[in-house]
Each structure stands twice: as structure tokens, then as C-alpha cells.
LOVEXSE-724646 format. One record per residue (C-alpha): residue number from 1; residue in three letters; x, y, z. Coordinates in steps of 0.1 Angstrom, whole numbers, m for minus. Layout:
% LOVEXSE-724646
   nr  rest      x      y      z
  NUM   ALA      X      Y      Z
...
This chain:
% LOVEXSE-724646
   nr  rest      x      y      z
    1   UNK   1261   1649    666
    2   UNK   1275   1658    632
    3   UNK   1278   1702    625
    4   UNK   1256   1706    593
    5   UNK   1274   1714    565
    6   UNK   1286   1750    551
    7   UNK   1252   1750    525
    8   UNK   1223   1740    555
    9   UNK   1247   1764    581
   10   UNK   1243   1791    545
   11   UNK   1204   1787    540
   12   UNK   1194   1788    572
   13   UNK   1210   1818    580
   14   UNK   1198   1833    541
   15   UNK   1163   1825    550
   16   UNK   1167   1839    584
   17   UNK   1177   1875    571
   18   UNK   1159   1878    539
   19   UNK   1132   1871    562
   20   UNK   1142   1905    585
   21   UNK   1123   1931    582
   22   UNK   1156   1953    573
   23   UNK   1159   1926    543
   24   UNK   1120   1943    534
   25   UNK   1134   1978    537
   26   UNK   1169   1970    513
   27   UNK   1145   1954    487
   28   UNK   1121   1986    487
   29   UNK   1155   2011    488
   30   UNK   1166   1992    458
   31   UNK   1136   1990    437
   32   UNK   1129   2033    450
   33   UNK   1166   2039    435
   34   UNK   1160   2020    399
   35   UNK   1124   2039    399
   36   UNK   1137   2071    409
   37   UNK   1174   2069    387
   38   UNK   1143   2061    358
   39   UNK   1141   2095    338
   40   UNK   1180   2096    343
   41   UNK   1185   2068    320
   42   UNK   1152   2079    300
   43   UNK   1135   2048    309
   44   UNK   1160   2028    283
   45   UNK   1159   1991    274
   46   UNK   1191   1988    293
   47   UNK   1172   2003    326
   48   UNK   1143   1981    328
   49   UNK   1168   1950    323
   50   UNK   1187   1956    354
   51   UNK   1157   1955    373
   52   UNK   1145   1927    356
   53   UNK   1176   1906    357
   54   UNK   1184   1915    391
   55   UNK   1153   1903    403
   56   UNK   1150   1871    387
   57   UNK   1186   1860    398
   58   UNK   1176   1870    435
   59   UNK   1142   1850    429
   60   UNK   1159   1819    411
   61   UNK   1187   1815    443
   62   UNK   1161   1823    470
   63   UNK   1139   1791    460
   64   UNK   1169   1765    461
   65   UNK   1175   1790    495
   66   UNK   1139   1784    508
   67   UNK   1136   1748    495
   68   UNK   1164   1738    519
   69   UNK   1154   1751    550
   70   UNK   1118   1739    542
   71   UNK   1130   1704    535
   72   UNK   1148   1705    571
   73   UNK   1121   1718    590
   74   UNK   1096   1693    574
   75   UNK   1124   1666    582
   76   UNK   1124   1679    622
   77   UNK   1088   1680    620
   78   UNK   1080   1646    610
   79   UNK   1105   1629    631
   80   UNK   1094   1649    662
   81   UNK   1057   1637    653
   82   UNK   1069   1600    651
   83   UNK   1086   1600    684
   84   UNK   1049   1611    701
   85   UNK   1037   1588    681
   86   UNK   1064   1563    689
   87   UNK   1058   1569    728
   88   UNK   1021   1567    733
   89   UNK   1009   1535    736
   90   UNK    977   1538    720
   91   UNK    992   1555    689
   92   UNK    995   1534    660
   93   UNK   1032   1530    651
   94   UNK   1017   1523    611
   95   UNK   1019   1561    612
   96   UNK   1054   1559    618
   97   UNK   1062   1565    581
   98   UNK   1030   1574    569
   99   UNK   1051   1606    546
  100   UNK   1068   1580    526
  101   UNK   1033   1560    517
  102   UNK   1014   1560    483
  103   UNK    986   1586    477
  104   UNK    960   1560    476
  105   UNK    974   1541    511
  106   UNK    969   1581    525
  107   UNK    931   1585    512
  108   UNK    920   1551    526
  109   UNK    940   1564    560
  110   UNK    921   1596    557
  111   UNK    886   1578    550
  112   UNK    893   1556    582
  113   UNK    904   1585    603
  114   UNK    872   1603    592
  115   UNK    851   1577    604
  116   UNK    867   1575    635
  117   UNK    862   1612    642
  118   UNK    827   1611    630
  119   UNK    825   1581    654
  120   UNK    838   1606    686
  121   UNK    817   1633    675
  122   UNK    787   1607    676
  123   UNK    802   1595    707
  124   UNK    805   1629    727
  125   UNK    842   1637    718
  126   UNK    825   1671    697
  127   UNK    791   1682    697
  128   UNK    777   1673    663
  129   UNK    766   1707    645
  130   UNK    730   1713    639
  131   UNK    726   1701    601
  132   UNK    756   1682    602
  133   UNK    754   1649    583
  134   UNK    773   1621    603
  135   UNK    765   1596    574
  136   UNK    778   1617    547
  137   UNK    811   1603    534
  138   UNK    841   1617    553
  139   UNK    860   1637    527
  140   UNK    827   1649    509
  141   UNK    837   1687    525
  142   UNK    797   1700    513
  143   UNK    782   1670    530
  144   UNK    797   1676    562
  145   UNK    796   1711    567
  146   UNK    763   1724    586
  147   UNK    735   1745    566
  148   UNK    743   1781    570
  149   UNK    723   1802    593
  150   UNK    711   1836    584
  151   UNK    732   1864    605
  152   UNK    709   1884    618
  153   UNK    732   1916    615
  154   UNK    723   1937    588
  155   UNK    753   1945    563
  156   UNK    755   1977    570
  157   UNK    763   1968    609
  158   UNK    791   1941    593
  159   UNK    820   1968    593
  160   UNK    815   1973    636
């Protein structure tokens, strides 16, 4: 297997320290100091643009940063999912690549996975909740959620 290269080895090791609490506590020290050093500089032009600029250049890097470890995690993610998919025989292997698909190919795949978990629920897979509708349309969210029941804690008890 090929060693990733310098910028994935970089950006995974960025996100995994700017994510560290200690990375929290620098920030915080940092942004104490510039308030603290504030009457020093008599709250100047000059002393609100370091802050500023500081923080946009850290916020500008830190997305390319995040971006690339998100990309390679999603990447892992799918192609572990497509190897289950890949090895269970009753899988469908049309889900293989379903990622790279159109949006309208993904809501007719979400419409016919609906029905067939509205069909298990009928079936015994899930108990159906008491007011759900089963012939509502699938991604119609208001349809398929059951009508609320009254709690019969008072508010004031809520906070327990």
C-alpha cells in the first residue's frame, strides 16, 4: 500500500490537534492576551486588526484542513459500506455506487426504500405507532409521524 502523501500525513495530524482540548485552551490564552493587552494599545484600529486578521487566516487554512480529512473519512466510509454490501448476498450491489448517482436516481431510491420499510413495519419488522399513517407517502415527514400525546407531567415537574 502506497504512504499518503506529506499534505493527507499534514491534515490529519492538523485536525487531530486543533481538535485537542490543549488546542481549546491556546485559542482562549490567545484571544485572553489580545483582550487583556486591550487598554494597553487603547483599543486602536491596529489592535482590533490583529485579532481580526489572525483569526480569519487560522479560519480560512482550517477549512482546506478540515475538508481533507472529511473527504478521506467519507472515502473510507463509503468503500467500507460497499464491501458489506458487496458480501451479503441479499444486498443489492446497485448500491454499490449509489454516492456518485443523480439526485433524482437518489429520491426514487429513497421513495422505494420507504415503501419497503413501511412494508416491514406492516409486516412485523417495527410496531407501527398509534396514529401512524402507513399510506402516507414515504418522505411526507408530517404524514408519517404519530399524533402527539399529551404528557401528563405538569411543566413545572419538566425540570426533575
Amino acid at each position: 500500500m502506497k504512504s499518503p502523501g506529506w499534505f493527507t500525513r499534514f491534515s490529519g495530524r492538523a485536525a487531530h490537534n486543533t481538535g485537542h482540548p490543549a488546542a481549546f485552551f491556546i485559542a482562549v490564552t490567545v484571544v485572553a492576551v489580545w483582550a487583556i493587552t486591550g487598554p494597553l494599545f487603547k483599543y486602536s484600529d491596529t489592535w482590533q486588526l490583529v485579532i481580526n486578521t489572525g483569526t480569519t487566516i487560522i479560519t480560512f487554512l482550517m477549512v482546506f484542513l478540515i475538508q481533507n480529512t472529511q473527504n478521506r473519512d467519507s472515502a473510507a466510509i463509503h468503500l467500507k459500506l460497499d464491501e458489506l454490501i458487496r458480501v451479503n448476498k441479499q444486498a443489492h450491489n446497485s448500491l454499490l455506487d449509489l454516492e456518485e448517482v443523480d439526485e433524482e436516481m437518489l429520491v426514487k431510491m429513497r421513495d422505494r426504500y420507504g415503501k419497503l420499510a413501511a412494508k416491514a413495519r406492516v409486516e412485523g419488522g417495527r410496531p407501527v405507532l398509534e396514529g401512524e399513517n402507513l399510506d402516507a407517502d414515504p418522505n411526507d415527514k408530517d404524514a408519517q409521524k404519530p399524533k402527539a400525546r399529551r404528557s401528563r407531567v405538569r411543566s413545572a415537574d419538566r425540570s426533575r
